[in-house]
C-alpha positions in Angstrom: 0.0 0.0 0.0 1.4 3.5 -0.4 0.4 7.4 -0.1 2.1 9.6 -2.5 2.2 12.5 -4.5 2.5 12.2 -8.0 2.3 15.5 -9.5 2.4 18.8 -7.5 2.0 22.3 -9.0 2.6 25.7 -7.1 0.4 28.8 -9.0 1.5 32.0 -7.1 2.3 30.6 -4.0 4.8 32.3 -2.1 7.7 32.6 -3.9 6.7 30.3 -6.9 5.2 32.5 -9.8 4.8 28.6 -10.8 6.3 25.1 -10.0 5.4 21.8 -11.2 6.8 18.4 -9.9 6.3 14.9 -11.3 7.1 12.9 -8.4 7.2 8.7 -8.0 7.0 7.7 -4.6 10.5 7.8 -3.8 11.6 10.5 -1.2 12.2 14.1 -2.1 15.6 15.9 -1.2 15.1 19.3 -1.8 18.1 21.5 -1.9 19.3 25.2 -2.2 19.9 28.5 -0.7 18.2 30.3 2.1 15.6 32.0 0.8 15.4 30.1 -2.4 11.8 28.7 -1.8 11.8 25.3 -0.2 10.3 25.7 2.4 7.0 27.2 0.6 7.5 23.8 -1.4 6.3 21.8 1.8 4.1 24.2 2.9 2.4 23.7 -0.4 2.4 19.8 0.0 1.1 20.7 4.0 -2.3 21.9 2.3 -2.7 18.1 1.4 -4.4 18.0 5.1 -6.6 20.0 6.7 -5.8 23.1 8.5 -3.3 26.3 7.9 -0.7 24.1 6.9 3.2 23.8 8.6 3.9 27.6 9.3 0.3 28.0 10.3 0.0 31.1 8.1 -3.8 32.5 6.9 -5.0 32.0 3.4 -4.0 35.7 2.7 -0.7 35.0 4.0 0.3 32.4 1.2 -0.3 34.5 -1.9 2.7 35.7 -3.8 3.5 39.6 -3.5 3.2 41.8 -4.3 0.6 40.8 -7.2 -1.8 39.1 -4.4 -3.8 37.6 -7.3 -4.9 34.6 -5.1 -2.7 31.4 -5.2 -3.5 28.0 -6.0 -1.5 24.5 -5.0 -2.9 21.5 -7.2 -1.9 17.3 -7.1 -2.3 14.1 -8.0 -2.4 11.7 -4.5 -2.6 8.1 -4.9 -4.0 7.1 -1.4 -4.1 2.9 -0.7 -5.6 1.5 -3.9 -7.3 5.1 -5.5 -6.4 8.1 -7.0 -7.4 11.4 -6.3 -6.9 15.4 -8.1 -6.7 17.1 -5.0 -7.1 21.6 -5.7 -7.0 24.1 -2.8 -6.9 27.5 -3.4 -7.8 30.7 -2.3 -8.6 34.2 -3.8 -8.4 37.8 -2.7 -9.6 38.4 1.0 -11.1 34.9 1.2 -10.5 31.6 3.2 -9.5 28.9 1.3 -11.4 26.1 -1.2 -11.3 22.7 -1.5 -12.0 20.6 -4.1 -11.4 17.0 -4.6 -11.7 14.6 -8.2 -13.2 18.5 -9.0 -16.0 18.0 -6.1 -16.1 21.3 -3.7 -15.0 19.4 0.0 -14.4 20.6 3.3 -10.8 20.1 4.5 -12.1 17.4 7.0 -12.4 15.5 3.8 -8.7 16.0 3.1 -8.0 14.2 6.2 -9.7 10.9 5.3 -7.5 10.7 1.8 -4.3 11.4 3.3 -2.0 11.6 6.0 0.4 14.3 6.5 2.9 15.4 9.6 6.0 17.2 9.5 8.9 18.6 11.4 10.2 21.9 11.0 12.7 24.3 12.8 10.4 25.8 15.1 9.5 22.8 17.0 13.1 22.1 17.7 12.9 23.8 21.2 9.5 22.3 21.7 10.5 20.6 25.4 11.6 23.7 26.7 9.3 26.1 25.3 5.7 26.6 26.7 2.7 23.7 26.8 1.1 25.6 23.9 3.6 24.5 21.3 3.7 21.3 22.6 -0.4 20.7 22.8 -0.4 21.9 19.4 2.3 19.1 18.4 0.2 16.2 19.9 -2.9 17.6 18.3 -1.5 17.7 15.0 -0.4 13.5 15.5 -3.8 12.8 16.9 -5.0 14.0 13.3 -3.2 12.5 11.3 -5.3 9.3 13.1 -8.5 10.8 13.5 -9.1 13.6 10.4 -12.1 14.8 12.8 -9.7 15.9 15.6 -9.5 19.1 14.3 -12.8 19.9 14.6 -13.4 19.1 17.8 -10.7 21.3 18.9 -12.5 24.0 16.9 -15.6 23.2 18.6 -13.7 23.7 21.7 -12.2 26.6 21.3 -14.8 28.4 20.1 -16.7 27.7 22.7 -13.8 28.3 25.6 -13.9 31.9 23.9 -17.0 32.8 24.7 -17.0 31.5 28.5 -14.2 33.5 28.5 -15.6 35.9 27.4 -18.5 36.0 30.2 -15.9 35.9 32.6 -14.5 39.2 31.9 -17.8 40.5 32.1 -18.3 39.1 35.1 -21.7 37.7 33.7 -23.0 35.4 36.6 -25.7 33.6 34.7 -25.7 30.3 35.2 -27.8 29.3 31.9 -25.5 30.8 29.6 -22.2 29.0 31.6 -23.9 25.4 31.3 -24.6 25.4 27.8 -20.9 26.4 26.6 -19.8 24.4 29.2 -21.8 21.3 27.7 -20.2 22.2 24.3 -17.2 22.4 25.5 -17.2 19.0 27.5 -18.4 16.8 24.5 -15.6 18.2 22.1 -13.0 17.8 25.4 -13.9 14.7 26.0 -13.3 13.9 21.6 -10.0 15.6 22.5 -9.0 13.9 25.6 -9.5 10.6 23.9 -8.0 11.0 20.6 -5.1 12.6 22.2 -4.6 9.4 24.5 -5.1 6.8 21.7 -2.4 8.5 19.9 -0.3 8.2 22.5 -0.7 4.7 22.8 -0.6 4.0 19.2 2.9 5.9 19.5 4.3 4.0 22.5 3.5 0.6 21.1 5.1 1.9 18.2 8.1 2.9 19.4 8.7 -0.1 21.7 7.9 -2.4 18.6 10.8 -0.6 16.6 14.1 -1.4 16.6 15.4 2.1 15.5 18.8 4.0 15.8 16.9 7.2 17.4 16.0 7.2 21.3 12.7 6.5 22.5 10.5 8.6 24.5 8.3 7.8 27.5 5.4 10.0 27.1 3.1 11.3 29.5 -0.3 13.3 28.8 -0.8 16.0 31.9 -3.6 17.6 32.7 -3.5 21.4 34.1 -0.3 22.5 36.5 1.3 19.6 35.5 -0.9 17.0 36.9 -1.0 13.3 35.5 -5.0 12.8 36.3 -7.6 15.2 35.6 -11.3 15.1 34.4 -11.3 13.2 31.4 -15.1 12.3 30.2 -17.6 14.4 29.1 -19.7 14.4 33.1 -16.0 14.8 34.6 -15.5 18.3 32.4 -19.1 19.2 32.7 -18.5 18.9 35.9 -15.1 20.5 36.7 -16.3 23.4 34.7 -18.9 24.2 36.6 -16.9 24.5 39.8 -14.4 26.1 38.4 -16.3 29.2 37.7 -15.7 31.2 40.7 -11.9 31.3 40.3 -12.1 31.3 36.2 -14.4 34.8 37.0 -11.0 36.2 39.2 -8.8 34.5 36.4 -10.8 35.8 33.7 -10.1 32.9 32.0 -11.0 29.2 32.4 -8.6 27.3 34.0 -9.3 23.7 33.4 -10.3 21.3 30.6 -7.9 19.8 28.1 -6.8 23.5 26.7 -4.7 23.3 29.8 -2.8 19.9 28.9 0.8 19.1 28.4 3.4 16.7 26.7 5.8 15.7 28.9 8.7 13.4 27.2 11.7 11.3 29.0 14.3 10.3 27.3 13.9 6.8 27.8 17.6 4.9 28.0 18.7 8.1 29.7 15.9 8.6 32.3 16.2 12.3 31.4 13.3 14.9 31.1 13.2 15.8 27.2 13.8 19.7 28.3 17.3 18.6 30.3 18.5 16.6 27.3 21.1 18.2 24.6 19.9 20.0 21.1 20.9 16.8 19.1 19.3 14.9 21.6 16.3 16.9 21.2 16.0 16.8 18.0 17.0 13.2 17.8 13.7 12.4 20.2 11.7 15.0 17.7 12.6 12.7 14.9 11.8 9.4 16.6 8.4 10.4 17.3 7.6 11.4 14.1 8.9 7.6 12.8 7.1 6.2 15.3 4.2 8.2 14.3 4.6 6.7 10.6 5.1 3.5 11.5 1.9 3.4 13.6 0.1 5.1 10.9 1.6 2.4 8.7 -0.9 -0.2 10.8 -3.8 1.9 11.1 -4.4 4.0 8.0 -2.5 0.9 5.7 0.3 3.3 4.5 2.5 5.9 6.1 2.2 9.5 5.8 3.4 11.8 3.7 6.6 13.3 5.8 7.6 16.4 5.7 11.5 17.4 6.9 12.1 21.1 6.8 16.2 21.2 7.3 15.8 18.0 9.0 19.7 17.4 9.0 20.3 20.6 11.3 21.4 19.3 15.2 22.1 15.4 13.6 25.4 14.1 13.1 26.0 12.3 9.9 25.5 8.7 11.4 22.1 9.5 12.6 21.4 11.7 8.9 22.1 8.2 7.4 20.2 6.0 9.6 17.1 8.6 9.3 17.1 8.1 5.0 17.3 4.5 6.2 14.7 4.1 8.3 12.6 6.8 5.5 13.3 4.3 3.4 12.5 0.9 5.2 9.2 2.3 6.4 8.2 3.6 3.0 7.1 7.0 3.1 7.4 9.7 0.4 9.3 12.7 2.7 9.6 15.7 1.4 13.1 16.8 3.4 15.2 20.1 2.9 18.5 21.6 3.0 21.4 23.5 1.8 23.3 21.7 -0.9 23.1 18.2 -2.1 25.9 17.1 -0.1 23.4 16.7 3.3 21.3 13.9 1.1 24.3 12.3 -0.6 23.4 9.0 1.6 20.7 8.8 -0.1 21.4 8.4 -3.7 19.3 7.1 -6.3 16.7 6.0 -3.8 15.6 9.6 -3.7 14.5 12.1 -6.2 16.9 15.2 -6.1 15.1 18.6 -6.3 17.3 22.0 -6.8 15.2 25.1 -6.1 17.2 28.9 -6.9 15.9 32.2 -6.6 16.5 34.3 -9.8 15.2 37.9 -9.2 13.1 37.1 -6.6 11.2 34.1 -8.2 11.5 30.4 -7.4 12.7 28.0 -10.2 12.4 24.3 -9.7 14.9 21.8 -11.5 15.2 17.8 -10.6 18.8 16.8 -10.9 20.9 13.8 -11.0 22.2 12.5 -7.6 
């Protein structure tokens, strides 16, 4: 079984006046200068799934300047035993479109077609940044296994605002507390259990694997760093509604799973994640994201498409190597960047080789030879 791209085109996006790729399944080193546009070349492939893609940048964001014609990203994604022509676009001052096999869909829809996760710069100080960054990490695994995640934590959020919101006001109504609090306990309870199968799905993943990157234990906290909390939809009904006296001080609600945390021990170590080195850091990042792939693998019947912005940054050239192996074992088409051609020179033909230059501030896209 696989999940691939085989053709990708870029209309105005970013950089890229326009960019086409013919792609066959095998990796994808992309390769250039800073600046040249490779980044905006996974970002494009990003759209694939549902959401704002891997910089989490609005639809207005993406458009190339300073025209600002509207943008379009277009593919070809052979998911399991179908094919599909996958558009998303988005014009002048509005949210983006869908359309799939030229069908208008929501980007839910994207989710059940494809699986795609990715790893860029940003999250390399994820252990010793805030819980946001982290939650937002998790949430974008539990996705790639449930494709409705995403709305629940809209559902959520949306929700959590407006409470909020009351409690500013200092609006004592009970009526109008219990009904967001009812919305927001049936999506937090969706939340609290995809986010736990995905951890599970990860664990048994990485204990299965016999891998040359570290394993992480991985713990799901609930608020101030607690490993219990209300988890079903009575228990955040519930918590919420007592919580409202010191959420009105706060101003804010203090519990439910908006409050949650990742915490990550390096396993062979017995080291907290935010104690460890950079390189180990980013050597645990990397591990998760296999182990993500590999349990994807068993429950979706392919792995995901990866994405690997300057994935070689903080990894020595033994681990570079065994990551392009271990791409390669597991079967994934990753779309990885860097420098010059040098960082991918492991893996040779088993990859396709894509150079990207900027030329008067446009993009060009040529494949080369390895």
């Amino acid at each position: 079984m696989s999940l691939c791209l085989t053709s990708l085109t870029l209309s105005h996006f970013r950089s890229h006046v326009r960019a086409s790729l013919e792609l066959d399944g095998r990796p994808v080193a992309i390769f250039g200068a800073n600046g040249a546009g490779k980044t905006n070349i996974l970002e494009a492939v990003s759209l694939m799934s549902p959401g704002r893609g891997l910089r989490g940048a609005a639809a207005e964001e993406m458009a190339r300047r300073p025209e600002a014609v509207g943008w379009k990203v277009s593919g070809v994604l052979r998911s399991l035993h179908q094919v599909h022509e996958v558009e998303t676009w988005a014009e002048p001052g509005q949210s983006r479109s869908v359309t799939i096999d030229d069908k208008p869909a929501p980007q839910v829809a994207l989710g059940r077609i494809a699986r795609v996760t990715w790893l860029v710069p940003v999250m390399d100080r994820l252990w010793v940044e805030g819980a946001d960054g982290r939650r937002k990490f998790l949430d974008r695994l539990s996705l790639s296994f449930e494709p409705g995640h995403g709305d629940a934590v809209l559902t959520y959020d949306k929700a959590m605002r407006e409470r909020n919101r009351l409690l500013k006001d200092g609006q004592r109504d009970a009526f109008w507390y219990r009904a967001l609090e009812a919305q927001m306990a049936e999506a937090g309870a969706v939340i609290q259990r995809n986010r736990e199968r995905t951890l599970e799905l990860i664990i048994d993943s990485q204990r299965e694997a016999e891998t040359a990157f570290p394993a992480a234990e991985l713990t799901l906290l609930f608020a101030e760093g607690a490993e219990a909390g209300p988890r079903t939809r009575e228990e955040l009904a519930d918590a919420l509604a007592d919580s409202r006296p010191r959420d009105m001080l706060a101003g804010r609600t203090l519990v439910g799973p908006h409050r949650a945390d990742l915490a990550a021990v390096y396993a062979e170590k017995g080291m907290p994640a935010k104690e460890c080195s950079t390189g180990e850091q980013k050597a645990l990042l990397v591990s998760l994201i296999l182990a993500n792939g590999r349990a994807l693998a068993r429950d979706f019947g392919a792995p995901p498409i990866l994405l690997l912005d300057e994935v070689s940054a903080h990894l020595d050239a033994g681990r570079r190597a065994a990551l392009y192996d271990e791409i390669v074992a597991l079967g994934a088409q990753a779309f990885m960047t860097g420098t010059g051609p040098e960082l991918f020179a492991e893996l040779g033909a088993r990859a396709q080789h894509i150079e990207v230059r900027d030329e008067a501030g446009v993009s060009h896209v040529e494949e080369v030879e390895p």
